[in-house]
NUSE-313679 format. One record per residue (C-alpha): x, y, z; residue number from 0. Coordinates in steps of 0.001 Angstrom, whole numbers. Each point is the difference from the previous one (the first is absolute). Example, Ala and Ser with C-alpha at 12.3 -4.5 7.8 and 13.67 -1.06 7.14 Angstrom:
REM residues 2
+---------+---------+---------+------+
|      c1 |      c2 |      c3 | doza |
+---------+---------+---------+------+
|   12300 |   -4500 |    7800 |    0 |
|    1370 |    3440 |    -660 |    1 |
+---------+---------+---------+------+
END
This chain:
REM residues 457
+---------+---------+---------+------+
|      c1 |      c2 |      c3 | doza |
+---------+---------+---------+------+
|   17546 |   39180 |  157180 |    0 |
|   -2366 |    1399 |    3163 |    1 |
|    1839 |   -1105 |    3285 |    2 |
|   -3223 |   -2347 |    1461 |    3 |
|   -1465 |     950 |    3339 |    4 |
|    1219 |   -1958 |    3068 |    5 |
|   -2228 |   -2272 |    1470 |    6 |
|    -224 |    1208 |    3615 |    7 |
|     239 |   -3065 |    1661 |    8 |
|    2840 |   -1104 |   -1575 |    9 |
|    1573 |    4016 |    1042 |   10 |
|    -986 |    -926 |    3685 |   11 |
|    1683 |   -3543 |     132 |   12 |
|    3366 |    1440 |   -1659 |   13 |
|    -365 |    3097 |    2698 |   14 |
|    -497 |   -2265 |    2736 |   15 |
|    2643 |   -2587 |    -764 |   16 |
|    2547 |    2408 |    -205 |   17 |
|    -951 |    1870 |    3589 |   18 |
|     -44 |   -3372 |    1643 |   19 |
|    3013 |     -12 |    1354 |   20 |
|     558 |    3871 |    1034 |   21 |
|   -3437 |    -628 |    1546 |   22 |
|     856 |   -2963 |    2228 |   23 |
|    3206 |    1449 |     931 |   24 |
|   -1773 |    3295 |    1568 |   25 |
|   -2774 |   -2411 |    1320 |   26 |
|    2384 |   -1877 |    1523 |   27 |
|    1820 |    2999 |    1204 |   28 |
|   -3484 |    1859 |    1345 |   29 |
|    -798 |   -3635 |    2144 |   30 |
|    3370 |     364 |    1751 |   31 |
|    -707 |    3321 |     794 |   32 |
|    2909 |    1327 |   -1504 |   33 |
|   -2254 |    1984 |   -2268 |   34 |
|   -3606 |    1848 |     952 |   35 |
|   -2788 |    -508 |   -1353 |   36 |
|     132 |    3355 |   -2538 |   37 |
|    3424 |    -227 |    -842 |   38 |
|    -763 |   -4060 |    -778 |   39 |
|   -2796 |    1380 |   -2398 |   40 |
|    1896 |    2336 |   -1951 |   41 |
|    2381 |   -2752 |    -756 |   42 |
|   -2666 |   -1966 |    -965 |   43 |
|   -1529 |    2821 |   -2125 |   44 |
|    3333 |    1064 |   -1245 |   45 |
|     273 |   -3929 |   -1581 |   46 |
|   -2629 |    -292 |   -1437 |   47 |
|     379 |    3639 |   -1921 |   48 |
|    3313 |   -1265 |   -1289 |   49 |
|    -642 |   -3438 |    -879 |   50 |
|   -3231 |    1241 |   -1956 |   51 |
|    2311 |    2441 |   -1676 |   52 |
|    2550 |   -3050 |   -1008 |   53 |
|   -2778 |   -1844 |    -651 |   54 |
|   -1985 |    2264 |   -2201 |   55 |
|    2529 |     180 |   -3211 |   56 |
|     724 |   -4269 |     593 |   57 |
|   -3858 |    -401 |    -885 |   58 |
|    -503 |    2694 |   -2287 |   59 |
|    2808 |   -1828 |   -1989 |   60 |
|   -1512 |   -3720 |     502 |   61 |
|   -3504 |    1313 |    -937 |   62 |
|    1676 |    1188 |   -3178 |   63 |
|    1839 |   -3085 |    -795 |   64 |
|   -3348 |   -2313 |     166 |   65 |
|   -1389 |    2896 |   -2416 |   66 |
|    2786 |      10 |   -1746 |   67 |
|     197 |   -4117 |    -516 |   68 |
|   -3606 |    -448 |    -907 |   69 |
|     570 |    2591 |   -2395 |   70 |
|    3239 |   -2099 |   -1776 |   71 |
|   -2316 |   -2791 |     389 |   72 |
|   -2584 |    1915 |   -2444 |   73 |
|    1950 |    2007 |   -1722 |   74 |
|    3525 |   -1470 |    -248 |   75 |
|    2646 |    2349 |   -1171 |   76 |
|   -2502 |    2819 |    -722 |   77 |
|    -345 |     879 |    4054 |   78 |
|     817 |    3144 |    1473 |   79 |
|    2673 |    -277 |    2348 |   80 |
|   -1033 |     105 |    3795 |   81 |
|     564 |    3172 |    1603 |   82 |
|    1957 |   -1098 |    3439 |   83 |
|    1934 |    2032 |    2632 |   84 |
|    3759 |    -527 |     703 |   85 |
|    -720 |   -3070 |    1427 |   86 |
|    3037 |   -1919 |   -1562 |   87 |
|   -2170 |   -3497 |     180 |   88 |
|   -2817 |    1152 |   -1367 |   89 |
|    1765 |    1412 |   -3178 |   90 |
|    2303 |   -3130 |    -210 |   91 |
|   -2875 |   -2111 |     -12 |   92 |
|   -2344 |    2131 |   -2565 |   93 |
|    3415 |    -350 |   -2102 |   94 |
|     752 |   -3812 |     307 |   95 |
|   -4402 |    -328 |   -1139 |   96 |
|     489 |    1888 |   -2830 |   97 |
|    3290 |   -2149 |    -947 |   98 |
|   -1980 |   -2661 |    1079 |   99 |
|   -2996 |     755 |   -2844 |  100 |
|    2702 |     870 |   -2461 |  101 |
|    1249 |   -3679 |    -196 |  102 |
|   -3419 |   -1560 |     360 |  103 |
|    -235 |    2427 |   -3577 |  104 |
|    2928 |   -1690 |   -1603 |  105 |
|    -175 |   -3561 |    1323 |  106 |
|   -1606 |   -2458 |   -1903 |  107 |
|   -3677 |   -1174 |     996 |  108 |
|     154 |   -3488 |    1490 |  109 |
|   -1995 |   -3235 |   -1606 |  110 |
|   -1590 |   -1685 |    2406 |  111 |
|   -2361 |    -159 |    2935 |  112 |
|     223 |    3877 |    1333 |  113 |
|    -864 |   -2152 |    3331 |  114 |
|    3631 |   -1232 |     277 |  115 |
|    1449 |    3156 |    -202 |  116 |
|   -2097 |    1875 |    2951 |  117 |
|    2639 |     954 |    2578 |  118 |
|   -2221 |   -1187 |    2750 |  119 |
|     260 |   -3739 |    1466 |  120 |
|   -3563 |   -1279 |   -1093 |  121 |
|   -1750 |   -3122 |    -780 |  122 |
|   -3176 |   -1992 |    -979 |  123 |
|   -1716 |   -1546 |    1524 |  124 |
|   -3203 |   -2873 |    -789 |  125 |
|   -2844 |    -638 |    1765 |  126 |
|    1506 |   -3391 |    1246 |  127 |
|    2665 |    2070 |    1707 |  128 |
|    2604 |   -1093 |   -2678 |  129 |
|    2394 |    2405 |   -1401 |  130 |
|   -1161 |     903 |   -3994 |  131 |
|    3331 |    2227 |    -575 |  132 |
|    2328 |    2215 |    1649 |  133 |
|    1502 |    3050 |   -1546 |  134 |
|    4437 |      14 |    -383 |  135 |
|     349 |    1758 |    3541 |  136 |
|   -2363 |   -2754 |    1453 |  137 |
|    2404 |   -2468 |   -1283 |  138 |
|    2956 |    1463 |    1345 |  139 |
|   -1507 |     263 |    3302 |  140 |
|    -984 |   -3436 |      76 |  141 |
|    2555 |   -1265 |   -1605 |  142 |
|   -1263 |   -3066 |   -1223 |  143 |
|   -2792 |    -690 |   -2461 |  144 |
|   -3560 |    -207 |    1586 |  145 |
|   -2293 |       5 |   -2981 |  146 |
|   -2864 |   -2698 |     745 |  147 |
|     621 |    -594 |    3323 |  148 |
|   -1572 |    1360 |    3369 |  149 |
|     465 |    2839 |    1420 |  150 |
|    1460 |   -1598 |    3037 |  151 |
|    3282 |   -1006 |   -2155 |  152 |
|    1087 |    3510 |    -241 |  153 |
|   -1340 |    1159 |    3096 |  154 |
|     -88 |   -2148 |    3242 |  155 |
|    -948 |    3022 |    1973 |  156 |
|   -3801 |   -1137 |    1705 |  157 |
|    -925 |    3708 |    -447 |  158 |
|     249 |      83 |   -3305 |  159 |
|   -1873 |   -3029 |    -567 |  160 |
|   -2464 |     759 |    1652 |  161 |
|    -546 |    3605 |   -1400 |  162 |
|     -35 |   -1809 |   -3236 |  163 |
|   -2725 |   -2657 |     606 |  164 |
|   -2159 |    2849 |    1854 |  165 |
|     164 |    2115 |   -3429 |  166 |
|    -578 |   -3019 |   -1785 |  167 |
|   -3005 |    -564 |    2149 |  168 |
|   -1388 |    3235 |    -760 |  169 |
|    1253 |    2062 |    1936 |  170 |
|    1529 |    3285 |    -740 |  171 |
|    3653 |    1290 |    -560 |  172 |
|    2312 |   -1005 |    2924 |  173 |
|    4030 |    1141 |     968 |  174 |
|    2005 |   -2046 |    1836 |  175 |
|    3424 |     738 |    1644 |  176 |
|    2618 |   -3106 |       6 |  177 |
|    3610 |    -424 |      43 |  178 |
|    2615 |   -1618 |   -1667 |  179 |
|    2745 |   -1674 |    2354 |  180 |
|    3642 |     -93 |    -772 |  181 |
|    3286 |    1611 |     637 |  182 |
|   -1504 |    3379 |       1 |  183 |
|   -4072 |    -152 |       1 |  184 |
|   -2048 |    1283 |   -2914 |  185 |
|   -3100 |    1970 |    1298 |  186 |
|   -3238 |    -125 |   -2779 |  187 |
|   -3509 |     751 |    -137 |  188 |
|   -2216 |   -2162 |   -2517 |  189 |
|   -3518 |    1390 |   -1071 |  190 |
|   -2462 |   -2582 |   -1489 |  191 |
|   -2805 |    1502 |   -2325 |  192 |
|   -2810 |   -2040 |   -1630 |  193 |
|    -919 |     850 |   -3528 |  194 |
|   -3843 |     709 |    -728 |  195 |
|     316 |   -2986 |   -2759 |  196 |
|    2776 |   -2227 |   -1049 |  197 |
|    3091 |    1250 |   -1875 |  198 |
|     588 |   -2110 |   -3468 |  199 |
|    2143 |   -2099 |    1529 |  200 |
|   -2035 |   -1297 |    2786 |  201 |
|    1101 |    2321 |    2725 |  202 |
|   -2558 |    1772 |    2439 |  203 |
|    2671 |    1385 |    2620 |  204 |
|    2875 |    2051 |    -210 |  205 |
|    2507 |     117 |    2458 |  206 |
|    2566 |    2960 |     143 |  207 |
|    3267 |     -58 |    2050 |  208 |
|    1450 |    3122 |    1621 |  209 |
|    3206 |      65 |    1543 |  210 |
|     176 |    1842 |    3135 |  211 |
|    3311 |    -991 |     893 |  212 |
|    1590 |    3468 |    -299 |  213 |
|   -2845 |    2011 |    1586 |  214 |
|      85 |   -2713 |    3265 |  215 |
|    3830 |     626 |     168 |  216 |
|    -337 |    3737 |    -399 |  217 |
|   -2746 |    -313 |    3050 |  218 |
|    2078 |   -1911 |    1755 |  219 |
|    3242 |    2667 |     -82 |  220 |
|   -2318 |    3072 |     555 |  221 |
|   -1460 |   -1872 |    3473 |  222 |
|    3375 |   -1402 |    1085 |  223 |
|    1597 |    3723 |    -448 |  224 |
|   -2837 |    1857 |    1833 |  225 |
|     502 |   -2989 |    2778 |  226 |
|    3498 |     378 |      64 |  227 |
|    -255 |    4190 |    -359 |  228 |
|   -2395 |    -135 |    2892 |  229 |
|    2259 |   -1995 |    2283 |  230 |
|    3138 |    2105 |    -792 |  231 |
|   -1776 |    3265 |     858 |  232 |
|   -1665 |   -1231 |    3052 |  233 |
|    2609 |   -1081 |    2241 |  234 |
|    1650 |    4131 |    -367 |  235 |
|   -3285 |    1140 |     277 |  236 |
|    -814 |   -2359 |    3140 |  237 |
|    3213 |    1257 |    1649 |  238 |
|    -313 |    3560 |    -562 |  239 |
|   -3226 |    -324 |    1536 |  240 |
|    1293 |   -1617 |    3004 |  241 |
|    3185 |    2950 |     325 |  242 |
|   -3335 |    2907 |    -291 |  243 |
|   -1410 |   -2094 |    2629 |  244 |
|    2686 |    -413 |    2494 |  245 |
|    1123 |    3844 |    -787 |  246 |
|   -3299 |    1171 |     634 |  247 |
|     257 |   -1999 |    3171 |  248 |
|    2995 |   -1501 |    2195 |  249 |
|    2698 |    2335 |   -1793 |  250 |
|   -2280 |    3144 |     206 |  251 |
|    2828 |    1606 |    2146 |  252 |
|    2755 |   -2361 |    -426 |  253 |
|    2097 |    1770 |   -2383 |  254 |
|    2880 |   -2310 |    -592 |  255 |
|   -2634 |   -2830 |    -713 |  256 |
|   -1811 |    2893 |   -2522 |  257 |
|    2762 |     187 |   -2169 |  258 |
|     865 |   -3213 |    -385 |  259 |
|   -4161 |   -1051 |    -935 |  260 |
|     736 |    2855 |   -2671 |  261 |
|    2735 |   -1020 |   -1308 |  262 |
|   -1316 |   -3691 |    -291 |  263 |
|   -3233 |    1794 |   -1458 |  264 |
|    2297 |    1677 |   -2688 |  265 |
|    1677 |   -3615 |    -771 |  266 |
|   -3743 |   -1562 |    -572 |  267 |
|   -1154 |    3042 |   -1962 |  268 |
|    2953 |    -371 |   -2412 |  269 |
|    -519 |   -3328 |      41 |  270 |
|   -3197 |     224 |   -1345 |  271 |
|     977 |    2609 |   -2269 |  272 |
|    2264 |   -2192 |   -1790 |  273 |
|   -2535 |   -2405 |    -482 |  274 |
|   -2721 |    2141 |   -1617 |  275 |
|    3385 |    2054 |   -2151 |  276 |
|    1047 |   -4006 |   -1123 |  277 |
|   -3808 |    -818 |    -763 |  278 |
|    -470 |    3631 |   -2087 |  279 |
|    3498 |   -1088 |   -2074 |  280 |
|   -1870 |   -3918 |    -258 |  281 |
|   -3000 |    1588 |   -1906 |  282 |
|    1956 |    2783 |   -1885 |  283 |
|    2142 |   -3279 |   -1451 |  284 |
|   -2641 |   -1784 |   -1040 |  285 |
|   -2202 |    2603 |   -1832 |  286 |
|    3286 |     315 |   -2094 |  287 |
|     832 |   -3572 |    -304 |  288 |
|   -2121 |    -250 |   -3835 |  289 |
|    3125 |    3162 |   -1082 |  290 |
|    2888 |   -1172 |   -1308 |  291 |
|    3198 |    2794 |    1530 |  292 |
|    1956 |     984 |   -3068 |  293 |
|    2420 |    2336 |    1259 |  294 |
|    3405 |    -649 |     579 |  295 |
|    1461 |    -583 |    3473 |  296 |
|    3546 |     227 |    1166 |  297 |
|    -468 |   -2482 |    3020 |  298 |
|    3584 |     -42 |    1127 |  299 |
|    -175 |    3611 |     923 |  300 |
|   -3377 |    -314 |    1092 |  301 |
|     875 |   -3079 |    2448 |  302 |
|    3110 |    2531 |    1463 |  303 |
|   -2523 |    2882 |     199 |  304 |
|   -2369 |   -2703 |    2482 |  305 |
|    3022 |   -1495 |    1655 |  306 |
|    1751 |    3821 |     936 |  307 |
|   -3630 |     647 |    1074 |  308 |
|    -663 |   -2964 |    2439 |  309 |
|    3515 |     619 |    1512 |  310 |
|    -186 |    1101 |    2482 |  311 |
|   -2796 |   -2934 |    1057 |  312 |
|    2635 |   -2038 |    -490 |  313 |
|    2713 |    1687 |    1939 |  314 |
|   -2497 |    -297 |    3504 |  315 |
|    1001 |   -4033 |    -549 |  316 |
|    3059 |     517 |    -761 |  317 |
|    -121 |    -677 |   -3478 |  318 |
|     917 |     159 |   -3342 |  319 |
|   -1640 |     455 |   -3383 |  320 |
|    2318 |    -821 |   -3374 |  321 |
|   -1120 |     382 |   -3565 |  322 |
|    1829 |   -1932 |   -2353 |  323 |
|    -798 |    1197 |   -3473 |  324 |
|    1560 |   -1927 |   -3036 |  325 |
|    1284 |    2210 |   -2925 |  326 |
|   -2585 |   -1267 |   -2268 |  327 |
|   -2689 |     139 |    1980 |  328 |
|   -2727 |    1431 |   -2649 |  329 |
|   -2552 |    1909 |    1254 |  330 |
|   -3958 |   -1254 |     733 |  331 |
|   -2890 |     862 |   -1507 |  332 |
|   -1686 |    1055 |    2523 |  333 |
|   -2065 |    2651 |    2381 |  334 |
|    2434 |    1612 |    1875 |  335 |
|   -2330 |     495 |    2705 |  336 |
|    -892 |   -2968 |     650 |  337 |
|    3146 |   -1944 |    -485 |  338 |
|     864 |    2631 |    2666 |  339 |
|   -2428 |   -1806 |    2302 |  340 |
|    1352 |   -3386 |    -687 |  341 |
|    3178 |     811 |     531 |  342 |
|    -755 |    1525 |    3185 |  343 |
|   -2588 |   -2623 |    1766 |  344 |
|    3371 |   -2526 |   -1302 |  345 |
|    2139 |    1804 |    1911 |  346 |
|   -1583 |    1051 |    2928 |  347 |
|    -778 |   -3786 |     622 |  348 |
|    3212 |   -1125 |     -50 |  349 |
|     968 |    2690 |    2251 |  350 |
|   -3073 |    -810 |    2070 |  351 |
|    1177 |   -3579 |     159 |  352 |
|    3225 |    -197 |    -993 |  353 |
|    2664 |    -523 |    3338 |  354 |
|    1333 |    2778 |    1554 |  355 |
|    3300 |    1340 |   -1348 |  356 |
|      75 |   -2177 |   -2918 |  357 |
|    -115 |    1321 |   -3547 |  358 |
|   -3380 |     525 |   -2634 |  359 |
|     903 |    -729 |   -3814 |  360 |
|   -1546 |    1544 |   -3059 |  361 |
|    1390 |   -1217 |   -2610 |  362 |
|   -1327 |     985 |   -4025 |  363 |
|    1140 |   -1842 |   -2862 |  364 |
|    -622 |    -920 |   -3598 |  365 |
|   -2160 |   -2928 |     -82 |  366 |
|    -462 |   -3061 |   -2574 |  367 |
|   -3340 |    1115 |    -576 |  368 |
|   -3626 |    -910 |     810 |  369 |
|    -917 |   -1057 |   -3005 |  370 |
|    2283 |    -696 |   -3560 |  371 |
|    1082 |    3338 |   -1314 |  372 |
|   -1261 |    1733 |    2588 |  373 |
|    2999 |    1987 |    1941 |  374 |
|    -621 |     303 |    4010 |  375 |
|    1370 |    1568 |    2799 |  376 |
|     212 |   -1845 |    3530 |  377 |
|     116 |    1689 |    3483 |  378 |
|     847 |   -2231 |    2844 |  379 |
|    -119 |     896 |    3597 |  380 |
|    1431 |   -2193 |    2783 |  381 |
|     -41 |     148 |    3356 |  382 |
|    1847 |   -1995 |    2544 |  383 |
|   -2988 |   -1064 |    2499 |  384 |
|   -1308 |   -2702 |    1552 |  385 |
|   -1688 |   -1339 |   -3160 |  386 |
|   -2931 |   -1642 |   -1303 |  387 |
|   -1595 |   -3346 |     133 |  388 |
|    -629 |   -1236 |   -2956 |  389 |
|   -3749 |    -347 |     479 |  390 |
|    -633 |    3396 |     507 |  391 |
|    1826 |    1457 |   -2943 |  392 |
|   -2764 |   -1127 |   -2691 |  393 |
|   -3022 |    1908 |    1863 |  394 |
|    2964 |    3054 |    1237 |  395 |
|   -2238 |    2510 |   -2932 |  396 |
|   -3490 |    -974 |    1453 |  397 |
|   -1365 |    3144 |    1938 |  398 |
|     578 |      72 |    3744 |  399 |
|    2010 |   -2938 |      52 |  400 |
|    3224 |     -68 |    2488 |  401 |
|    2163 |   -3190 |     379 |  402 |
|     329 |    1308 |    3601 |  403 |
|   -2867 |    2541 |     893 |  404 |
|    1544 |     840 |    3144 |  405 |
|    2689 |    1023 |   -1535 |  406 |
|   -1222 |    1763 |   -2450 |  407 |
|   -2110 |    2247 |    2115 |  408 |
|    3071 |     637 |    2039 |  409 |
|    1792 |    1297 |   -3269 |  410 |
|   -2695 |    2329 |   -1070 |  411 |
|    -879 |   -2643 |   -2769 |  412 |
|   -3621 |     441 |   -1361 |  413 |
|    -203 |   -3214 |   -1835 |  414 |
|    -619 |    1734 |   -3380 |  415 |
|    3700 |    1143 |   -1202 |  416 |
|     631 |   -3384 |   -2095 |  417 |
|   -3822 |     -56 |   -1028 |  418 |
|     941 |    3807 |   -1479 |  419 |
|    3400 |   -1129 |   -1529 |  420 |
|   -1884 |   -2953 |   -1497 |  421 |
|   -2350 |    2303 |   -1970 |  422 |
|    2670 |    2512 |   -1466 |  423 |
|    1452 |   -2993 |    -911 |  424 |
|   -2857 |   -1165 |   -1446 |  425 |
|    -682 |    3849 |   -1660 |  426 |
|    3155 |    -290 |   -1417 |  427 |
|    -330 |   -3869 |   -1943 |  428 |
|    3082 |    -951 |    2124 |  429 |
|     562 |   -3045 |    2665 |  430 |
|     920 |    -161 |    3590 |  431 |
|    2167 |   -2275 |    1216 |  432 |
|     457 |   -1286 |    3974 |  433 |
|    2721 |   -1755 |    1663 |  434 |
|     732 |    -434 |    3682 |  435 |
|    2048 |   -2655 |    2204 |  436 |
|    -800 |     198 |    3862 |  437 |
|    2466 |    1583 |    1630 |  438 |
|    2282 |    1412 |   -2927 |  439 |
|   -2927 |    2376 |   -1221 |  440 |
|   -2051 |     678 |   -3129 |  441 |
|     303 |    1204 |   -3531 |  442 |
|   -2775 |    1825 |   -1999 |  443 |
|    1103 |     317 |   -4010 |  444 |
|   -2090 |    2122 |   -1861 |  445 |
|    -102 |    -517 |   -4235 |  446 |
|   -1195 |    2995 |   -1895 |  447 |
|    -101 |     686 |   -4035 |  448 |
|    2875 |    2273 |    -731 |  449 |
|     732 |    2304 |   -2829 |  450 |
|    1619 |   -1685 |   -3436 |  451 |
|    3782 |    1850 |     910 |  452 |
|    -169 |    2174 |    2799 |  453 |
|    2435 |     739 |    2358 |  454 |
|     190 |    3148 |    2149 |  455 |
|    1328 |   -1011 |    3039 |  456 |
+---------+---------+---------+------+
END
């Protein structure tokens, strides 16, 4: 099968989502005057080079799939494959079609109205505005049964009625946007088209439901983490400004006050490099969150590998780090790399805001299980702190959140370590567990698969 040519414009929207950020970053940067004007550009130039080179093989492979599905749809099992890249989604995906049109092959053709069984929420609709039929995901929707009654029983949104009597009037296809209140709002679009003559049963509209729910909270993440990016980088960058300024300035020949700007310029600079190295590790997690890890993971040596490496953190407050490792403890399945992550953001926040000369626990075990007969391993880490109140611990994972931001910054603390052991956590089909009392200090107990009967500790 010929890979497909890629539409440009859909080439030049991937290209330019991707260099978004790198490009507001360096345009941020070049307004501050941190960067000039050529140096700005290159970045800018440099972005958009790599994110077209990313972007390049990602639709390459989604031009192929669409070839590829119309072709199933034609041809059924008789389809060339789809030549892809190493794109891991884009072969998954071309595999789970072709699995797909493999059981559509051996499963039985359904009696019936083939109207019931499209996967899209749609229904009929009469030129009296009264409902003629609604397909099974219409009904489920809905969830009651609407058939011969106005459109206004199902839907009480004005909008929609009154996209629905302008069709009816005459007029030509219209989309409306509504929502669905409740404990967590549903977000859909409904499209009204009028037939050019009436459909056997009566019905001159059709109205199809799409449900954007997904897409609006996938919007909503991406602005709230380029808000929240935004803010985190311009305070450093706001103060570094304002040490060039006063070292270009009042401290020109001061050189006691010079080397204590610099060294508070060194403390931003890392500051901010630990931001952008925790947001690089965020989007490395993620692109790997669809792979199951399948190698096996000794995590009581690997949590007294982290703990002999953060140390000496510990021994500046006076404190201690014990691993406790029970005798069975099986080993994970796991990416060592990454559980090397978790175990390390753990740690370093409990040294971060654990009380001085108190004691850190890691402690791995043999766990019940997170599912029946499925073995696990457990990590827990506990600090001896001031604690958390209990309303912060539920939204503790959510990017750039701090119980006590002050604090936090104080520490070093980027707001993203718990969002990063969340998605390892999440990689690895495990659970994450929280637990805090103020002013006794917190416990963070990690569940992983393990191996059937390992034990190499």
């Amino acid at each position: 099968m010929a890979r497909p040519r890629i539409r440009p414009i859909r080439l030049l929207t991937a290209t330019l989502t991707r260099a978004l950020p790198g490009v507001g970053v360096l345009a941020v940067l070049w307004i501050l005057g941190v960067l000039s004007p050529l140096w700005a550009a290159i970045g800018i130039v440099a972005c958009i080079i790599i994110a077209a080179y990313h972007a390049i093989p990602v639709a390459r492979d989604l031009a192929a799939l669409s070839a590829y599905a119309n072709e199933l749809s034609q041809r059924g099992g008789e389809a060339a494959p789809a030549k892809l890249s190493d794109w891991a989604p884009a072969s998954e995906l071309a595999a789970a079609m072709r699995r797909i049109d493999h059981a559509a092959q051996r499963r039985p053709r359904r009696e019936g109205n083939t109207f019931d069984y499209l996967p899209q929420p749609l229904l009929l609709i009469g030129p009296d505005r009264k409902i003629v039929a609604v397909n099974g995901e219409a009904q489920n929707m809905i969830g009651v049964n609407t058939v011969g009654s106005d459109l206004s029983v199902a839907f009480r949104e004005p909008a929609i009625l009154e996209a629905a009597d302008a069709v009816r009037a005459g007029g030509e296809a219209r989309r409306v946007n509504f929502t669905i209140p409740g404990t967590s709002d549903r977000f859909f679009s409904a499209e009204i088209v009028p037939f050019e003559d009436p459909t056997a049963e009566g019905a001159t509209m059709l109205m199809a439901l799409y449900d954007l729910t997904a897409h609006r909270r996938t919007e909503r993440m991406r602005s709230d983490f380029i808000a929240n990016a935004s803010h985190e980088l311009r305070t450093p960058l706001a103060s570094l400004v304002g040490f060039i300024e006063t070292l270009r300035g009042p401290a020109r020949e001061d050189a006691e006050a010079r080397e204590r700007f610099l060294g508070l310029m060194h403390d931003t600079a890392m500051r901010m490099s630990r931001l952008v190295q925790s947001l690089m590790s965020l989007s490395r997690i993620e692109t790997e969150e669809h792979n199951l890890p399948i190698t096996p993971v000794n995590i009581a040596q690997l949590a007294r590998t982290v703990a002999a490496g953060l140390q000496l953190a510990a021994e500046k407050k006076d404190m201690k780090i014990e691993v406790r490792a029970a005798p069975d403890a099986p080993q994970a399945i796991g990416d060592a790399d990454q559980l090397t992550q978790l175990l390390q953001n753990l740690i370093e926040n409990a040294i971060k805001y654990g009380a001085a000369s108190s004691n850190v626990t890691i402690a791995v075990a043999r766990h019940g299980g997170l599912a029946k007969d499925q073995p696990a391993v457990s990590i827990t880490v506990t600090d001896r702190g001031e604690g958390i109140a209990a309303e912060h611990i539920p939204r503790l994972t959510e990017r750039f959140y701090r119980a006590d931001p002050s604090r936090a910054r104080a520490v070093g603390g980027t707001g993203l370590g718990l969002a990063i052991v969340k998605h390892i956590v999440t990689r690895h089909r495990g659970k994450l567990e929280i637990a805090s009392e103020v002013g006794k200090g917190s416990r963070f107990t990690v569940i992983l698969p393990s191996c059937p009967a390992e034990n190499l500790n």
